[in-house]
DSSP file (Angstrom, degrees, kcal/mol; ACC not computed):
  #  RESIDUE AA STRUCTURE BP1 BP2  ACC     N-H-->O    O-->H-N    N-H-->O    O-->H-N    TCO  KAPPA ALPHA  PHI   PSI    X-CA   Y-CA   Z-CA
    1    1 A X              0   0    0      0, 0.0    10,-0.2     0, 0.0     3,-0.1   0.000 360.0 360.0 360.0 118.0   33.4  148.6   91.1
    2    2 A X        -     0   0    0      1,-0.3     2,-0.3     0, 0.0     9,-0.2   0.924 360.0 -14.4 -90.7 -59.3   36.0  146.3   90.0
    3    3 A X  E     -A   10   0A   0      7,-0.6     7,-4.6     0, 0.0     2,-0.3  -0.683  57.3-157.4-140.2 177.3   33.9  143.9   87.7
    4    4 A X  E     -A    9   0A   0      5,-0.3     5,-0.2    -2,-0.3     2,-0.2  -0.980   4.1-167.0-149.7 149.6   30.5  143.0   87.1
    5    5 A X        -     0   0    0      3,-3.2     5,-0.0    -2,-0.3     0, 0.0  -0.639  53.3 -77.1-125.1-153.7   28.4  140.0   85.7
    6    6 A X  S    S+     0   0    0     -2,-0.2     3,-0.1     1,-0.1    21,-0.1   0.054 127.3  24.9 -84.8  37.3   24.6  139.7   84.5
    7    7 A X  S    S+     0   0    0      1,-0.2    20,-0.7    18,-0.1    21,-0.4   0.451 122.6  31.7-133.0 -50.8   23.5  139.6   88.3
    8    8 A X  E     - B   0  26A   0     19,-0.1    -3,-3.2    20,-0.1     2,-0.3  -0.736  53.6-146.4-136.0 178.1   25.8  141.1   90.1
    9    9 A X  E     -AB   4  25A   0     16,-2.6    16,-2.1    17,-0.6     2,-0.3  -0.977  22.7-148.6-127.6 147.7   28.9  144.1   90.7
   10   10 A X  E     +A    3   0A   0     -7,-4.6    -7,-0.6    -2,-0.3    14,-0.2  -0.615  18.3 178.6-136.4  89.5   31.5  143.6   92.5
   11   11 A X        -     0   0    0     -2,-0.3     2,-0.6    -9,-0.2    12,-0.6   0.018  25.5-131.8 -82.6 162.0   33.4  146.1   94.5
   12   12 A X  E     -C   22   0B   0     10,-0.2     2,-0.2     8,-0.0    10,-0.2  -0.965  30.3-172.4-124.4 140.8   36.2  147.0   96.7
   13   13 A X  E     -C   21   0B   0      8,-1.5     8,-0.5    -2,-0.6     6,-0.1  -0.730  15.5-147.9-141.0 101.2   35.7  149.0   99.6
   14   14 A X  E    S+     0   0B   0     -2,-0.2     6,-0.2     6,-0.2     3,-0.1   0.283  74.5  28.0 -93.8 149.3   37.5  150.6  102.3
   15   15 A X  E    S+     0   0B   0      1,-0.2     2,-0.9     2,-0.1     3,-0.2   0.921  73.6 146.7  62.4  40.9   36.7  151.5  106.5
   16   16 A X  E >  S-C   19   0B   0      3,-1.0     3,-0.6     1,-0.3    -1,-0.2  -0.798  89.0 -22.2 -83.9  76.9   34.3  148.3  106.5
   17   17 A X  T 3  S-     0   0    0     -2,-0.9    -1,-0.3     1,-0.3    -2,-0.1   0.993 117.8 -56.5  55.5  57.9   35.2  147.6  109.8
   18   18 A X  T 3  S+     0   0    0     -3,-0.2     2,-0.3     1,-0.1    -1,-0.3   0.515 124.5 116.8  45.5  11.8   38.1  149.3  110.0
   19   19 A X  E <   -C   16   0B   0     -3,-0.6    -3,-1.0    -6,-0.1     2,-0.7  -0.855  66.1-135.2-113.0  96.9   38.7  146.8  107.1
   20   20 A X  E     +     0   0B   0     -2,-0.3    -6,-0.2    -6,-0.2     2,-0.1  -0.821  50.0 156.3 -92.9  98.3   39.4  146.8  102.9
   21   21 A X  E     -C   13   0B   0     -2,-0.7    -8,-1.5    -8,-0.5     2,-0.3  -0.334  39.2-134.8-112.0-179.5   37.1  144.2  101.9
   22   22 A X  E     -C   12   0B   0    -10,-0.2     2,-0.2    -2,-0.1   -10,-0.2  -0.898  27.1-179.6-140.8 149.4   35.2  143.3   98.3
   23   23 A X        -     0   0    0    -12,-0.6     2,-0.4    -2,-0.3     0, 0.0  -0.614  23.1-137.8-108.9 171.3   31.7  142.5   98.4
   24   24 A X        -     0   0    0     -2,-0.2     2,-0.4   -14,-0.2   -14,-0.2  -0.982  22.2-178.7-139.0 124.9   29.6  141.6   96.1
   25   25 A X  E     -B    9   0A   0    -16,-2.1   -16,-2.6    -2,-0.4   -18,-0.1  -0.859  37.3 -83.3-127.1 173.4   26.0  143.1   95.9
   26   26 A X  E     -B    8   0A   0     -2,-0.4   -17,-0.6   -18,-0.2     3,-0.1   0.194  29.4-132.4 -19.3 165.0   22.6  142.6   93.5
   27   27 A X  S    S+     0   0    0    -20,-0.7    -1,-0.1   -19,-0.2   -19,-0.1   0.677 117.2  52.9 -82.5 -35.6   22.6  144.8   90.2
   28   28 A X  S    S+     0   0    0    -21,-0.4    -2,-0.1     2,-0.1   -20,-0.1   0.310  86.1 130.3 -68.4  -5.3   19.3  145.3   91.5
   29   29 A X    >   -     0   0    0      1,-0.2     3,-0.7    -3,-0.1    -4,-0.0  -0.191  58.1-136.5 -73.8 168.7   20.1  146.6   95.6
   30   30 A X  T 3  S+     0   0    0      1,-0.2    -1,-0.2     3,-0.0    -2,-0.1   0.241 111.4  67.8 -77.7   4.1   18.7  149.3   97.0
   31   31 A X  T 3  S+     0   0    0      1,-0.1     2,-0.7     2,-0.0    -1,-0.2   0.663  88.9  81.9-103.6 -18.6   22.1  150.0   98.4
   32   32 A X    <   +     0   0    0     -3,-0.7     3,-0.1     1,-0.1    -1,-0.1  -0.764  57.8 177.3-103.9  86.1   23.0  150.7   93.9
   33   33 A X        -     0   0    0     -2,-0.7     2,-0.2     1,-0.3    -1,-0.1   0.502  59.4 -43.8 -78.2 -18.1   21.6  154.5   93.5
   34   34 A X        -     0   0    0      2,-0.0     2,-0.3     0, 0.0    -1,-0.3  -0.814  60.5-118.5 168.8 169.3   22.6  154.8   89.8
   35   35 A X        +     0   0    0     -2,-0.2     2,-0.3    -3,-0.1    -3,-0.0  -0.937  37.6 162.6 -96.2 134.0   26.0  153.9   87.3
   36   36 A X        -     0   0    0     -2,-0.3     2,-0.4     0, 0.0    -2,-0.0  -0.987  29.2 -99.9-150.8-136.4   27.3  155.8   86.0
   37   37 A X        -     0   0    0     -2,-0.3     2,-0.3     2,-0.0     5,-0.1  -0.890  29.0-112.7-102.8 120.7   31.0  157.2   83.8
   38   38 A X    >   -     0   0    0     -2,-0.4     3,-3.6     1,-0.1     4,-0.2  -0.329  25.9-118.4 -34.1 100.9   34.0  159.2   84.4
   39   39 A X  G >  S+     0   0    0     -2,-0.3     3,-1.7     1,-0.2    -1,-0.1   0.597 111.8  58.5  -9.9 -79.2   34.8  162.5   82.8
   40   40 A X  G 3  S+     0   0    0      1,-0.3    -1,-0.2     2,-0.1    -2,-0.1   0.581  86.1  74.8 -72.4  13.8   37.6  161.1   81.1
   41   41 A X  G <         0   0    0     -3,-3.6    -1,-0.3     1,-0.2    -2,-0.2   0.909 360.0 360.0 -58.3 -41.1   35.9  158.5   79.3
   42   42 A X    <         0   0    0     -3,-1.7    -1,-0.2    -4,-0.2    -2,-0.1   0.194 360.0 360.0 -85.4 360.0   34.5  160.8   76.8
């Protein structure tokens, strides 16, 4: 995830059709299985 608003997240993502694209999906998709934070955050 590079950024986010209140609607959506917006990632970059690699082997998209052989491809490095960014999309942008829902906060809400079904394709968005949880959030969450990096060990070294804490």
């Amino acid at each position: 995830m590079t950024s986010y608003d209140n609607t959506h997240v917006y990632t970059v993502e690699g082997n998209r059709s052989d491809q490095v694209k960014r999309l942008k999906y829902s906060r809400s998709s079904h394709l968005i299985w949880g959030y969450g934070y990096p060990d070294w955050v804490y």
